[in-house]
N, C-alpha and C positions, 0 to 999 in steps of 0.2 A: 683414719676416719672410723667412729664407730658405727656397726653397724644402726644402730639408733639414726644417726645422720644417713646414711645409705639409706635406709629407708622412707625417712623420710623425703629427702632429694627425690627419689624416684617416686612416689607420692606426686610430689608437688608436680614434676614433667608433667604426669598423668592428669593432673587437674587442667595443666594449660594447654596439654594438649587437645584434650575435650573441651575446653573454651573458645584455642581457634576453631576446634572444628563445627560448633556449635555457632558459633559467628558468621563463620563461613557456607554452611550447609542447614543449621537448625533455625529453632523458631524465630532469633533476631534476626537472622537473613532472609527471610519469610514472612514478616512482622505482619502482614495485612491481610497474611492468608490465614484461615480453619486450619486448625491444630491437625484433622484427618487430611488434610490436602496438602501438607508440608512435603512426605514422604513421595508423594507423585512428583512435585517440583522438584525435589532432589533428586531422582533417579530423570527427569528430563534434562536438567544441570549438567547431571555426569553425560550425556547421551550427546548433546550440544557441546561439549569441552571435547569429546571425542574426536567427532566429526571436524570438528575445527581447529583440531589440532596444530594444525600447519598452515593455519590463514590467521589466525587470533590468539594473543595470550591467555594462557589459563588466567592468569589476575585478574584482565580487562573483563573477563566473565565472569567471574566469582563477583569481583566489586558491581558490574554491573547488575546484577542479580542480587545482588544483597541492598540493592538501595531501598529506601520506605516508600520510594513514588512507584515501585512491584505491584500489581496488581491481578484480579483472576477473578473475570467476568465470567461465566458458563451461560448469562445469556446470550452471547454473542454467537455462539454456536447452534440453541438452540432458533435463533433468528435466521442465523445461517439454511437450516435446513428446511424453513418455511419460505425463506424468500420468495417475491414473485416477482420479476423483474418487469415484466410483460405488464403490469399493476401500475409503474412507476406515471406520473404525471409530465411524460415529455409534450405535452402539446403547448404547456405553460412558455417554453422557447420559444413557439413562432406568435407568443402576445408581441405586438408593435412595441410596446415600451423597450423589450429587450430586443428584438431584430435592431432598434433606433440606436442603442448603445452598441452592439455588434456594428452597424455601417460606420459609428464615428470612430469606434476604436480601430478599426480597419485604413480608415481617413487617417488617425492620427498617428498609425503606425506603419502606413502606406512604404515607406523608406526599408523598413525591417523586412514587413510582408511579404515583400516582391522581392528581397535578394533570398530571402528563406526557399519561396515556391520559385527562384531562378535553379537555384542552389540541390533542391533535391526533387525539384518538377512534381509537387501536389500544389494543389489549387486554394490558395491564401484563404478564400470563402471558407473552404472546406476544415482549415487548420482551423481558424476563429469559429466556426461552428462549432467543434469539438469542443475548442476552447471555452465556449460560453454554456454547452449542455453539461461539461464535466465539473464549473465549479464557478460559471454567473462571469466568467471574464478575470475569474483570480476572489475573487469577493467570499468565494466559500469552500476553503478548501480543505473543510472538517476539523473537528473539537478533540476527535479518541486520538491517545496515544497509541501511535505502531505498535512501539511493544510488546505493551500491553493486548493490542488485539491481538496479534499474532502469536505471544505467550497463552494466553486463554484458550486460543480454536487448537494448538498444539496440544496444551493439558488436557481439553476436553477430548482426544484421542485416546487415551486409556480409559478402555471399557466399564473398570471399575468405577473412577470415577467418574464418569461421561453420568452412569449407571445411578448414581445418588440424588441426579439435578431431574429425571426422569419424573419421579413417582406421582408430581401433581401437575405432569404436560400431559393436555390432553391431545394438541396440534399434535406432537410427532411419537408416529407408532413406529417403536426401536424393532418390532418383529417385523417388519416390512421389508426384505430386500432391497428395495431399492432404494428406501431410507437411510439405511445401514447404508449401501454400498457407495449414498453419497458422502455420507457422514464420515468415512474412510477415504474418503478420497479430499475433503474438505483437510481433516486433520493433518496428512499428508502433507497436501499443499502448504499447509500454515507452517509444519514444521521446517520447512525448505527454506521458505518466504523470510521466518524467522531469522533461519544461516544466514540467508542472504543479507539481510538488516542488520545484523550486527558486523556481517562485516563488512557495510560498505561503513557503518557508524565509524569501527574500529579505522580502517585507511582514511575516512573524511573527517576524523578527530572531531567529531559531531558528538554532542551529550544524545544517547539514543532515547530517553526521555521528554526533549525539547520539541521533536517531530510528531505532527498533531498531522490527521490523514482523516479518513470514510471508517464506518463501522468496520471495517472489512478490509481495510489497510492501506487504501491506496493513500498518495500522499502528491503532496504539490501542485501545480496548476493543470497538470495535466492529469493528475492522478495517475501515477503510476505505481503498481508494487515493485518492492523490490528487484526482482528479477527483472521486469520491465527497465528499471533504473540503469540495472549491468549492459540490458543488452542496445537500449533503444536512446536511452540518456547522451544527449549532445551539449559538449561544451561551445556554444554558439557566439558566446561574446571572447575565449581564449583565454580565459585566468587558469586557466591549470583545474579548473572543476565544474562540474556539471551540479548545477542548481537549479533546481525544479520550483524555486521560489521564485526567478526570475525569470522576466518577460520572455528574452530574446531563448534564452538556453530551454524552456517552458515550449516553446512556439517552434525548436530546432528541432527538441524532442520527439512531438508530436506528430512534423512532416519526417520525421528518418522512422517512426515507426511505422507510417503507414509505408513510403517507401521501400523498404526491407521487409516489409511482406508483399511488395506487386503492385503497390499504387501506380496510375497509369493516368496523364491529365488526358489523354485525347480516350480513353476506354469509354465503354458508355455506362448508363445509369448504374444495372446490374453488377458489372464488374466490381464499379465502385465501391458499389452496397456490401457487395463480399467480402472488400479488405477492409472496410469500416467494422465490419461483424468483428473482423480477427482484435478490433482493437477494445470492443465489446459486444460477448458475444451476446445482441440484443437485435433482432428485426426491429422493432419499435424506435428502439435507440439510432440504427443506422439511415430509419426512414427520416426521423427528425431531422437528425445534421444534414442529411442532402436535402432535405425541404429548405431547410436556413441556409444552406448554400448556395444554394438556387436562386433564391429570395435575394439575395447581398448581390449573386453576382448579376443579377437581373436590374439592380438598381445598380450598380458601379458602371454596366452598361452602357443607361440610361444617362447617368452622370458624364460620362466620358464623349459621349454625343452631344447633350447638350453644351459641352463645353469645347465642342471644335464647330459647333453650327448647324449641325444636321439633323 
């Protein structure tokens, strides 16, 4: 072989080698992101292939991340750091129209209800409350792709570029202490949340694309994140998986979560309200669902008297 051919041969490797890896890591594998925001994503890549070394294929990550439905909101983060949850409009749950479809659903799923609250001892009211404050009964169980949110709040953890989307926010002062130290802690969280979500994608051979959640990642009837999913996630109906799209596995979930942190049916109001907080950490939010639980089981009562005479 001449060296002419030697030369060239090894040429050519080098082209295709910069090709996979420019597929694999450059701007085609990036295609929807800023030319300056590539270089972040790719050192998050390597950071997450790391970590997951021994739960997840390198390929299942590469290809996952290289698909065109990628994306990289930064304002997700900075919403994140304004949120006010305390703001939110829970009183819209104790309107009649929605308590009326809480008692029927309650009525028509009375058979599930009661082996579920036999099964892990919370209070069927209390499960269909959450159920109907977290997402209308199933009816709204958010548009953002996982993800994508949780890729985003992850990216916008490096300072640099956190630091670019800054310049024309007037809401969040980054010299703030305690801005900053949520903002690190928010990042944190996502980058976790992230692990978690692809590998539960990767073991549920789920396209991790297809799962549509809350600004903020929760996902399913119950909205759970991730982590939530691993620890709290009840296979209720026995197919071998825990699906957060279905009723029954939706409704298991929800009483083994409160469960597993202390729920107690004979506790009183307080206690209650406690383990409600663990499952959002909201007073407002945990006032609500025992207000609509109250309500329901005040009428099933009601119901249950009028229908033996008394």
């Amino acid at each position: 072989m001449t060296w002419g051919l030697i030369i060239g041969f090894l040429v050519l490797i080098s082209l295709s080698t910069d090709t996979f890896v420019e597929n694999l890591h450059g701007k085609k594998c990036f295609a929807n992101l800023k030319e300056e925001e590539i270089p972040y994503a790719q050192k998050l890549l390597e950071r997450i292939k790391q970590d997951l070394s021994d739960k997840v294929p390198e390929d299942y990550l590469e290809k996952t991340f290289c698909r065109r439905e990628l994306s990289f909101n930064p304002q997700i983060m900075l919403r994140s750091l304004t949120w006010k949850e305390a703001k939110l409009p829970y009183s819209q749950f104790l309107e009649e129209t929605r308590l009326e479809r809480a008692r029927k659903f309650i009525e028509e799923n009375k058979e599930l209800l009661s082996a579920i609250e036999e099964h892990f001892q919370v209070d069927k009211e209390v499960i269909t409350a959450i159920f109907l404050v977290e997402t209308d009964l199933g009816g709204k169980t958010g548009k953002h792709t996982v993800i994508n949110t949780f890729f985003s709040l992850a990216l916008t953890g490096d300072e640099d570029l956190f630091k670019r989307f800054l310049s024309n926010e007037t809401e969040v002062d980054f010299n703030n202490e305690t801005v900053r130290a949520r903002w690190q802690k928010r990042a944190s969280w996502a980058y976790r949340e992230l692990l978690n979500f692809l590998e539960i994608s990767y073991k549920n051979q789920w396209d991790p694309y297809e799962i549509k959640g809350s600004i903020f990642g929760a996902f399913g009837y119950p909205q759970f994140v991730p982590r939530s999913y691993l620890i709290y996630g009840y296979d209720w109906d026995g197919d071998g998986k825990v699906d957060l799209f279905s009723v029954p596995d939706a409704l298991a979930s929800i009483a083994n979560y409160l469960q597993k942190e202390g729920y107690r049916k004979e506790a009183d109001r307080e206690y209650k309200k406690k383990i409600i907080m663990k499952y959002n950490i909201s007073e407002p939010y945990a006032e609500t669902v025992l207000s609509i639980s109250e309500i329901l089981k005040n009428k099933t009562l009601v119901q249950n008297n009028e229908s033996r005479g008394n």
